[in-house]
C-alpha positions as CSV (number, residue, x, y, z in Angstrom):
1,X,-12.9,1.7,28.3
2,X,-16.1,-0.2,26.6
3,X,-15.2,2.3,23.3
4,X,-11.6,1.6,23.5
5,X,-12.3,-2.4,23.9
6,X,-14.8,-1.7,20.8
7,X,-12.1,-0.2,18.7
8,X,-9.9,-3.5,19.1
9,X,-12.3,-5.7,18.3
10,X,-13.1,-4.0,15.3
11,X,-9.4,-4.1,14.3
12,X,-9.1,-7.9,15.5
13,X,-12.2,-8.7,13.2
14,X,-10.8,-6.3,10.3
15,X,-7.3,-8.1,10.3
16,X,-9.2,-11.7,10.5
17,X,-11.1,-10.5,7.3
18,X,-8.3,-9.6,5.2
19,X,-6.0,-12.3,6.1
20,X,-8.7,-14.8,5.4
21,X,-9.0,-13.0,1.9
22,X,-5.6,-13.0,1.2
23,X,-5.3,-16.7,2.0
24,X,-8.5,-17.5,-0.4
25,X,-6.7,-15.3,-3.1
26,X,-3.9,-17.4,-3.0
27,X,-5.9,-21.1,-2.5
28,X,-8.4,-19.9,-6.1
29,X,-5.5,-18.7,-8.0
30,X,-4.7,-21.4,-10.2
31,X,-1.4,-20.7,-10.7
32,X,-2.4,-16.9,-11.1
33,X,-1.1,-13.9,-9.4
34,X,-3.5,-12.5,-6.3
35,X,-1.0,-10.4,-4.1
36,X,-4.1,-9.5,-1.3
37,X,-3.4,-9.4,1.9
38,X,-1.7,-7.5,5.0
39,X,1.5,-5.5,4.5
40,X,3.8,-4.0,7.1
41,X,7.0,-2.1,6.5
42,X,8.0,1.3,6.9
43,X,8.4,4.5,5.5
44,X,12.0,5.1,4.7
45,X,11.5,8.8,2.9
46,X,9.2,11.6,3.7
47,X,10.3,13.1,0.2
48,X,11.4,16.4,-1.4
49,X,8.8,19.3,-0.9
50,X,9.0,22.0,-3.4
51,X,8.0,25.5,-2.9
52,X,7.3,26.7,-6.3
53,X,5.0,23.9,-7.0
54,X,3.6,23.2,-3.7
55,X,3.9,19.6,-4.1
56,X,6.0,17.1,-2.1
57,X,7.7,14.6,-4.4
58,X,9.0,10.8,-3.6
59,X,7.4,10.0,0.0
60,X,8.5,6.3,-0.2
61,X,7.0,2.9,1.6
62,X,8.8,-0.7,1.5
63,X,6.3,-3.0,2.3
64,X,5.9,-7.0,2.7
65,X,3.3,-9.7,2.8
66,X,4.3,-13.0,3.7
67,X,2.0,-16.1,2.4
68,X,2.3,-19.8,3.3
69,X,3.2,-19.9,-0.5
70,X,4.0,-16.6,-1.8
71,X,5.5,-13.2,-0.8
72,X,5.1,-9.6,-1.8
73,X,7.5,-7.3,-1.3
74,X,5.6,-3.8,-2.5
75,X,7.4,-0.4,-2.8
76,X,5.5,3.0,-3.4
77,X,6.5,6.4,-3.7
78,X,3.8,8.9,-4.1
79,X,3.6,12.6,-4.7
80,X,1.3,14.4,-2.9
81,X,0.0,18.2,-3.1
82,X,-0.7,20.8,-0.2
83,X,-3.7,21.6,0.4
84,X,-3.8,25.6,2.3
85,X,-7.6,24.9,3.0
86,X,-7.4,21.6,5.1
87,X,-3.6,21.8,5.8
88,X,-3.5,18.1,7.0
89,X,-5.4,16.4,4.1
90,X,-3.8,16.0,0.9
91,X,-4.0,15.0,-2.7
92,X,-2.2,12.5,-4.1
93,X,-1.2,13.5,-7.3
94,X,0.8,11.1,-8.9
95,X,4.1,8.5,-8.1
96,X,5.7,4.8,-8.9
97,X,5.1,1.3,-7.3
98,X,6.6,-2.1,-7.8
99,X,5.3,-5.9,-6.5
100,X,8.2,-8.3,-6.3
101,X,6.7,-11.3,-5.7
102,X,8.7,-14.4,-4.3
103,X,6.9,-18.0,-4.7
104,X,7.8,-20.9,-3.7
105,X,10.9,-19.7,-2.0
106,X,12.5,-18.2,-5.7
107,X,11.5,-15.1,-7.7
108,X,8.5,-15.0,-9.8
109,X,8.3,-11.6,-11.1
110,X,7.8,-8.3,-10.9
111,X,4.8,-5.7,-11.1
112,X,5.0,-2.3,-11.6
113,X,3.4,0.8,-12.9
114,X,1.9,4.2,-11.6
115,X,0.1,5.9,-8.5
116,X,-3.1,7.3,-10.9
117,X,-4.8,9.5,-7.8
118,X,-5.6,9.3,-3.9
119,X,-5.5,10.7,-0.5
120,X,-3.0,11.5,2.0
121,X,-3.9,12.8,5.7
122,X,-2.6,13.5,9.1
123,X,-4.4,12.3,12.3
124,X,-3.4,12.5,15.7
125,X,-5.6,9.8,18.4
126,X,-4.0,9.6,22.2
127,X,-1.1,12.0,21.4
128,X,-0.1,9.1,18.0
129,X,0.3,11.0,15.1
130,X,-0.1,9.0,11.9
131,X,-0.2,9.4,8.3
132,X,-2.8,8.0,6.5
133,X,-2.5,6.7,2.6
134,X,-5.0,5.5,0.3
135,X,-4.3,5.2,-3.3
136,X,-5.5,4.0,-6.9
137,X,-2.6,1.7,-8.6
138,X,-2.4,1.1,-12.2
139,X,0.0,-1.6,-13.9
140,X,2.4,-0.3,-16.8
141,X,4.7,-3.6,-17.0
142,X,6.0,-6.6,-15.6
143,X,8.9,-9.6,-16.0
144,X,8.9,-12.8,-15.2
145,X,6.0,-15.0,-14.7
146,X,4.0,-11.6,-14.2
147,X,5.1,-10.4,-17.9
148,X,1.4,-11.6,-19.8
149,X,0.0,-10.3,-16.8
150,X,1.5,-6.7,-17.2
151,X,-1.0,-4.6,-18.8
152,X,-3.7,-1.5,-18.2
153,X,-6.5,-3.7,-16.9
154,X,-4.8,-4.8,-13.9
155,X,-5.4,-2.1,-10.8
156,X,-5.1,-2.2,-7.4
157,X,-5.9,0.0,-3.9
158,X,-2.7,0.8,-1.6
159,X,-4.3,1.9,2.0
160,X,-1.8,2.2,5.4
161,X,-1.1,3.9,8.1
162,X,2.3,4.9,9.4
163,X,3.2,6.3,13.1
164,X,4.7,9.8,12.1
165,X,7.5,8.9,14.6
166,X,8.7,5.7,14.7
167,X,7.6,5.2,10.4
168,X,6.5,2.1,10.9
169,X,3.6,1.6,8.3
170,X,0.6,-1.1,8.8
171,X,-2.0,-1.9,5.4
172,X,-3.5,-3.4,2.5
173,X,-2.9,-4.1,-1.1
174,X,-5.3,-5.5,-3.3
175,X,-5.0,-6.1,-7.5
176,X,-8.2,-6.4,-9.9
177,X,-7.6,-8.6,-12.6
């Protein structure tokens, strides 16, 4: 029980961290753009897995963050090779994301651009199997208010976990400016 009890408050003070961060992100932005914060969601493709190439193509997430002012809705879908060595741990090879962000109640604009590289695994903890993501984003564009912002020094870091059988998908985003 006393490692079980550890484990949640390690998760309680996690999720205190990051919503505190994405609440400062949002207070220092000065009008600026700082989508960092908690997204839930699901996983609403496993993708297409292709034999010749060994690769699994178009796994898709639809994520959102909701913000006293602002709202991110972020959708990824990543391609991810097999790996015959370690057959539950995965490279991420490549794949597309968009941020829509909502602020102030209307639509501000949208990010978008390319998964560069990561890591995709299975685990399985008290008979829950869950997928775990972690991956490098890269802006290639953007409209709206996010337009001037749309350009190769902006990056970010996707990481998540989804419950292989319900798809429901808990993590962070956070974008380097």
């Amino acid at each position: 029980m006393t490692k079980q009890m550890t484990k949640m408050m390690m998760m309680l003070v996690l999720a205190i961290g990051l919503t505190a961060g994405a609440a400062t992100a949002q207070i220092k932005g000065s009008g600026g753009f700082g989508p960092v914060g908690i997204y839930t969601g699901t996983e609403t493709a496993e993708g297409t897995f292709d034999m010749l190439s060994q690769v699994h193509y178009g796994n898709t997430f639809v994520m959102s963050s909701f913000g006293e002012w602002e709202s991110y809705h972020l959708t990824l879908a990543l391609n991810y090779s097999t790996n015959q060595l370690f057959p539950t741990n995965f490279i991420v090879t490549g794949g597309t994301w968009s941020l829509v962000v909502i602020r102030d109640n209307q639509f501000a604009g949208t990010l978008y651009g390319e998964v560069q590289a990561g890591s995709l695994s299975f685990t399985e903890n008290g008979g829950i199997s869950s997928k775990n993501v972690q991956v490098n984003l890269r802006s290639t564009g953007g409209s709206g208010l996010l337009q001037s912002k749309a350009n190769n020094s902006i990056s970010g870091v996707y990481t998540a976990v989804t419950n292989v059988r319900s798809k429901e998908t808990n993590g962070s985003a956070s974008f380097n400016f």
